[in-house]
C-alpha positions in Angstrom: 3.3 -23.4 4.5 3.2 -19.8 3.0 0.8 -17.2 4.4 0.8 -15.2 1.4 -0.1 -17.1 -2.0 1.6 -16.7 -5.3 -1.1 -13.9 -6.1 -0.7 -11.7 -2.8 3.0 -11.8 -3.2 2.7 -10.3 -6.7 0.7 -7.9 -6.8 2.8 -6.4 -2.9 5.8 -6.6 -4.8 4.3 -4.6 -7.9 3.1 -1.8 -5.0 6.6 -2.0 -3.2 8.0 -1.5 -6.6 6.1 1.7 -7.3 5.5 3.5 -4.1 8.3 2.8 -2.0 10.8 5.6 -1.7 13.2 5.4 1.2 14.0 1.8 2.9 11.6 0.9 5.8 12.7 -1.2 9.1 10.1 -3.1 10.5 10.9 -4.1 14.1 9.6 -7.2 15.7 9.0 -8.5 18.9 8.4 -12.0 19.6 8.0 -15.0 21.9 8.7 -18.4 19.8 8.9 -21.4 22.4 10.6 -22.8 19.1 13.6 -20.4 19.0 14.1 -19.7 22.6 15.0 -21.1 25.7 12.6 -19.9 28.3 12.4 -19.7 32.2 9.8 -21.8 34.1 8.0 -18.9 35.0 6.4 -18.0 31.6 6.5 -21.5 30.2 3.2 -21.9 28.6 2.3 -18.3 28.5 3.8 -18.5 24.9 2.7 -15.7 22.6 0.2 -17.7 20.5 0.5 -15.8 17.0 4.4 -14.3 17.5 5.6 -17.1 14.9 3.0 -16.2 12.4 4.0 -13.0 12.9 7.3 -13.6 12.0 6.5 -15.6 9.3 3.9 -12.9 8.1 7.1 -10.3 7.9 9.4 -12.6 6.4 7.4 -12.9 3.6 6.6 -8.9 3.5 10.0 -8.0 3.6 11.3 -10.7 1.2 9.5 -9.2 -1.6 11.6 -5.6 -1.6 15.1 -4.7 -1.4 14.0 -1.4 0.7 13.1 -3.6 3.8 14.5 -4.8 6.5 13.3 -6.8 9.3 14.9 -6.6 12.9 13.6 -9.0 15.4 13.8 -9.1 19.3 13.3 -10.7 22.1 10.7 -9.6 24.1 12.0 -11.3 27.0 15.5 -11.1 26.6 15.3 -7.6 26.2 12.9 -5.9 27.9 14.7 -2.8 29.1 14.6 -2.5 25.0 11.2 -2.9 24.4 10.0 -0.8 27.5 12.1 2.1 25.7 10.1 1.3 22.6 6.8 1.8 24.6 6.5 -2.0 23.5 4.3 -4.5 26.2 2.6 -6.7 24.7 3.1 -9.3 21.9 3.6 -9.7 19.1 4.7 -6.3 18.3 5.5 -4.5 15.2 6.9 -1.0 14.8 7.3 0.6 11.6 10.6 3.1 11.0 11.3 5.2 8.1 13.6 7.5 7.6 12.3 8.7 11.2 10.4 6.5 14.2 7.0 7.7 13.2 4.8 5.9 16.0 3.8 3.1 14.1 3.1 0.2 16.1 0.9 -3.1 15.0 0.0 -5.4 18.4 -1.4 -8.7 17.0 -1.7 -10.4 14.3 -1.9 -8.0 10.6 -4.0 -10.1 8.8 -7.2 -10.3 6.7 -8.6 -6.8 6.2 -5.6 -5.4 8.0 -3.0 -6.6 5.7 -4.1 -3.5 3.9 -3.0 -1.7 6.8 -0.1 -2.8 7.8 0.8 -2.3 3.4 -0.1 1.2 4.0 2.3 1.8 7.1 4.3 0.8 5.3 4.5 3.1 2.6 3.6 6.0 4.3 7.0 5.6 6.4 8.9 4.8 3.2 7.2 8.3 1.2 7.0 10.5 4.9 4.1 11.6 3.8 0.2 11.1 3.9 -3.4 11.8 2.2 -4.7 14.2 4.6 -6.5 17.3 4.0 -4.5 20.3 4.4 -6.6 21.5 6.9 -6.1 17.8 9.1 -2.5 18.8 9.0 -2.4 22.0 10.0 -4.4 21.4 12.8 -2.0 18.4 13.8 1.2 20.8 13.3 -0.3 22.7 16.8 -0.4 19.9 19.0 2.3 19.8 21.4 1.2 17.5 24.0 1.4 13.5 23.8 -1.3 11.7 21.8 -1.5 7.6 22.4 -4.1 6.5 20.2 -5.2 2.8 20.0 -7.3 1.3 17.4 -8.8 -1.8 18.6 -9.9 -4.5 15.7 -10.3 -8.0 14.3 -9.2 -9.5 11.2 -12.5 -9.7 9.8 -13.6 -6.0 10.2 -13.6 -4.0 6.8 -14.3 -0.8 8.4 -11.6 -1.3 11.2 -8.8 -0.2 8.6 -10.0 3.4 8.0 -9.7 4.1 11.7 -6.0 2.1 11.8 -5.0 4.0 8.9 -6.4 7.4 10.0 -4.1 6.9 13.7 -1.3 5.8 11.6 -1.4 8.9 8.9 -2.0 11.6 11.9 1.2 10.0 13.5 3.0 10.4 10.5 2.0 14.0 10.5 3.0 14.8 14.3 5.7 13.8 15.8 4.2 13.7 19.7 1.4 11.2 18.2 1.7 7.6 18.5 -1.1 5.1 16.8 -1.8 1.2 17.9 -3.2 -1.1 15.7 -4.4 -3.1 18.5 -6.2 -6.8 17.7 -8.5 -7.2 20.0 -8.9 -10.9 20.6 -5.5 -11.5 20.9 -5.4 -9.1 24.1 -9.0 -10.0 26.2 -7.7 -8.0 28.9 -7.8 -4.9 27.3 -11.1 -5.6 25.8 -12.5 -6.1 29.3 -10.4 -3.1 30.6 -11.9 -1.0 27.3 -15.3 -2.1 27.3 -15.0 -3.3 23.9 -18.6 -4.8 22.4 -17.8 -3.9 18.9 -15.1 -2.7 16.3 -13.5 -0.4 15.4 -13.1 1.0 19.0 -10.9 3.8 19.3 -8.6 5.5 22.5 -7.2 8.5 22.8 -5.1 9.3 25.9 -7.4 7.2 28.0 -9.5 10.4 28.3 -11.7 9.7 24.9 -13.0 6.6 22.6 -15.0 6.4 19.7 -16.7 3.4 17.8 -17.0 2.8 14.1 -15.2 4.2 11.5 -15.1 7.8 11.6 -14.6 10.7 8.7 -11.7 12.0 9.1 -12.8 15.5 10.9 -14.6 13.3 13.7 -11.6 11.5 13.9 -9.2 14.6 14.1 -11.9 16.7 16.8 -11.5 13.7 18.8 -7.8 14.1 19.2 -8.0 17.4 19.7 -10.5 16.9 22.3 -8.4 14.2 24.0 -5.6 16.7 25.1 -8.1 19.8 25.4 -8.1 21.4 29.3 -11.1 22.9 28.6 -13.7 20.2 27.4 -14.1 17.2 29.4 -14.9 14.0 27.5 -18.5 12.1 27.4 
């Protein structure tokens, strides 16, 4: 059965059709008991929503000529996926005509569909709806950023924060920005502290909760790799 009705498909493929400007490779890693062979020692630790993910991108990608979908093994490949930053599952990174630090862990559905649309075509155009003045400032950091948006599917304020990450690591190349689904990965929720979403962090030094404007969001990046001011 089809994750995305009749509808859905539609009215993607008229928004592929007119923003999409360069082609977009979304890269997949999976665990599919189904497709692959695997060793005693992980059998039945099977990533529970890797074939929906799949599914979810085959559909996605299906519906313009300017993507392309290149899947992996996280297993079978590891030394790749460590390169890629990638350790959990399922994982989607987002490439444009550059690796912008895109990255989707979990499942991208219900209000996050939105998001993971978004990524998309912000790493087609290479470009994003920031204030000038968000930009600038993100044009002087030369230090690593990680950020991590934690959510769930049924959050409608979780996207702003996803798509804020995800448009600041467009604009900086040393930022990287996790859509992170939080009930997929309970060990990071107990490790994060995580009693509600959106729940954002940066560099492990700084989080926020709830969706942010967009100059909160920015000071707290800033404030993530900042010497001078220690966190709360």
């Amino acid at each position: 059965m089809e994750l995305l009705n009749e509808t859905i498909k539609e009215a993607t493929r008229k928004k592929f059709e007119a923003e999409l400007v360069n082609p977009v490779k979304l890269i997949l890693f999976t665990q599919e008991p189904s497709r692959l062979i695997l060793p005693d020692s992980v059998r039945g630790q099977e990533c529970p929503f890797c074939q929906e993910t799949r599914q979810l991108l085959e559909e996605i990608t299906a519906l313009s000529p300017k993507l392309q979908l290149e899947i992996h093994d996280f297993l079978a490949e590891k030394e790749l996926a460590e390169s890629l930053g990638v350790d959990k599952i399922p994982a989607i990174l987002i490439h444009g005509q550059k690796e912008y630090g895109l990255r989707f862990f979990g499942f991208p559905g219900g209000y996050e569909y939105g998001s993971l649309l978004k990524a998309i075509i912000q790493a087609s155009q290479g470009k994003t709806d920031l204030k000038e003045s968000t930009r600038q400032a993100l044009t002087e950091i030369n230090l690593p950023v990680h950020i991590q948006v934690f959510v769930t599917p049924t959050c409608p304020y979780c996207p702003m924060a996803v798509e804020l990450a995800h448009s600041m690591a467009i604009e900086s190349p040393f930022i990287q920005a996790d859509m992170v689904e939080a009930s997929e990965f309970p060990h990071l929720v107990n490790k994060y502290q995580i009693f509600g979403v959106p729940k954002t962090v940066i560099n492990e030094r700084v989080s926020l909760e709830g969706a942010v404007p967009e100059n909160v969001f920015l000071e707290n990046v800033l404030r993530a790799i900042s010497p001078q001011k220690e966190p709360k």
